[in-house]
C-alpha positions in Angstrom: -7.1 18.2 -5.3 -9.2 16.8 -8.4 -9.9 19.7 -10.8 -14.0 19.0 -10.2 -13.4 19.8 -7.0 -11.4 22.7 -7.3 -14.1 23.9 -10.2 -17.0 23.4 -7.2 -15.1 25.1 -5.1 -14.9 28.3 -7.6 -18.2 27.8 -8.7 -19.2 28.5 -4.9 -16.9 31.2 -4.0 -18.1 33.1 -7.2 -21.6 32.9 -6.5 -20.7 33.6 -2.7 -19.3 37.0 -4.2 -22.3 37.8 -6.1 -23.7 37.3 -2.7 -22.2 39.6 -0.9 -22.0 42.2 -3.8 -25.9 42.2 -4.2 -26.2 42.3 0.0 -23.9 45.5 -0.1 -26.0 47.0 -2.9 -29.2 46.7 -1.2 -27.2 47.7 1.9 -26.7 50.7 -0.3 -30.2 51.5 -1.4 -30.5 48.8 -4.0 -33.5 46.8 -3.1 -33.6 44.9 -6.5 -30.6 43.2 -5.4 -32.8 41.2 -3.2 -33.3 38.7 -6.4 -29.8 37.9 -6.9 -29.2 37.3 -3.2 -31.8 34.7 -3.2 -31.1 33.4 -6.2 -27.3 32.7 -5.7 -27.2 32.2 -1.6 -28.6 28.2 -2.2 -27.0 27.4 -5.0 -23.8 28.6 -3.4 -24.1 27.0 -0.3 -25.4 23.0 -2.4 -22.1 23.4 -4.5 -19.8 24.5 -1.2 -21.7 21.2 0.3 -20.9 18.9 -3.0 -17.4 20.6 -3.3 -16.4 19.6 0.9 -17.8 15.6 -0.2 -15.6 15.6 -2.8 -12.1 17.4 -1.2 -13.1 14.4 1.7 -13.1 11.5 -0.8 -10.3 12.7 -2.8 -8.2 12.9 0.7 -9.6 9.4 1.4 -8.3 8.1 -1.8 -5.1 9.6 -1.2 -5.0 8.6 2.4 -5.6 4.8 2.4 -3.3 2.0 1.8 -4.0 -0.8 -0.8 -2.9 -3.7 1.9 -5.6 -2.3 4.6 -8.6 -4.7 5.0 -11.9 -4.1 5.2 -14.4 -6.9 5.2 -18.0 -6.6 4.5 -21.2 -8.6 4.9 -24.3 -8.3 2.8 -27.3 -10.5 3.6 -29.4 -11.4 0.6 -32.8 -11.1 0.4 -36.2 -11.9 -1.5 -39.8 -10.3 -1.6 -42.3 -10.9 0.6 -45.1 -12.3 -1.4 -48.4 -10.8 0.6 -46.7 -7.9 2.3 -48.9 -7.0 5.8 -49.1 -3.3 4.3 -51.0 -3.0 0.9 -49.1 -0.9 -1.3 -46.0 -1.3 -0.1 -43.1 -3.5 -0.9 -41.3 -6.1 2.5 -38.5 -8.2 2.6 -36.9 -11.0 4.2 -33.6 -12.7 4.5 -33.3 -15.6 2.1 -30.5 -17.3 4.0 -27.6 -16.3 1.6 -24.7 -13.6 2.0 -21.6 -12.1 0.4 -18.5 -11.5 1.8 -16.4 -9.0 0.5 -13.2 -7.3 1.6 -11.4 -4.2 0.1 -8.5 -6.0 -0.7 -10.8 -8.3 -4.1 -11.7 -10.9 -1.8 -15.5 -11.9 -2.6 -17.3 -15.3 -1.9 -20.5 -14.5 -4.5 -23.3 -15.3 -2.6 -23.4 -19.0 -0.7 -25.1 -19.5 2.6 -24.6 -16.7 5.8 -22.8 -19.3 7.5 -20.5 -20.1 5.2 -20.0 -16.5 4.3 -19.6 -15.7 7.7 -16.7 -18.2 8.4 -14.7 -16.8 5.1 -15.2 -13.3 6.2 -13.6 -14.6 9.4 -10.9 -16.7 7.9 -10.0 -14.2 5.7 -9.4 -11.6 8.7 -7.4 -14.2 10.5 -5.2 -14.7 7.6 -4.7 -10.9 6.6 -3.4 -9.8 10.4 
C-alpha cells in the first residue's frame, strides 16, 4: 500500500475517533461536542472516500500485466461556429481519430478510418 494512502487512511480513522469521542461526550451531557461531530464527520468520511480510490489504483497497478492490451479510440473534434444555444459552447466530429493501446502503440491523429483499421490490426497481431 502507497504511504499516501495509508496516511488517508489514518487521517480518516483519526478524525472517525474524534467522532465518536465527541458523540459519547454529548451522549454524556456534553452538548458542545455537537461542533466537533459536525465538524470532523465529513471530512472523515471525503478522506475514507479518497483513501478507498487510491488503495483501488494502487491494487490496479499492482494487479495488471505490462503485455495486456488495451486499445482505445478517441474521435477528434472542432467547434461549432454558430452554436443553436447562445451561450454555450457545441461540437462536432472533424473526421480524425487516435488510436492508442496500453502497450505505446499510438497512430497520432489521421483519419477514423484509418485509425480504426490500426486499432484493429493492432489487436489481431497482439492475440
Amino acid at each position: 500500500m502507497a504511504t499516501e494512502t495509508k496516511a488517508l487512511y489514518g487521517f480518516a480513522a483519526a478524525l472517525w475517533a474524534i467522532v465518536i469521542a465527541a458523540t459519547l461526550s454529548m451522549y454524556l451531557g456534553n452538548l458542545t461536542a455537537i461542533n466537533a461531530i459536525i465538524g470532523c464527520s465529513l471530512p472523515a468520511s471525503v478522506a475514507l472516500a479518497f483513501a478507498v480510490h487510491f488503495h483501488r489504483d494502487d491494487r490496479a497497478r499492482t494487479v495488471a500485466r505490462p503485455a495486456q492490451h488495451r486499445t482505445t479510440l478517441e474521435r477528434g473534434t472542432r467547434p461549432v461556429a454558430e452554436p443553436s444555444t447562445p451561450g454555450w459552447a457545441e461540437y462536432e466530429h472533424d473526421g480524425s481519430a487516435r488510436a492508442q493501446c496500453s502497450c505505446g502503440m499510438d497512430t497520432g491523429w489521421v483519419a477514423t478510418a484509418d485509425a480504426v483499421s490500426a486499432a484493429h490490426g493492432h489487436r489481431a497481431t497482439t492475440q
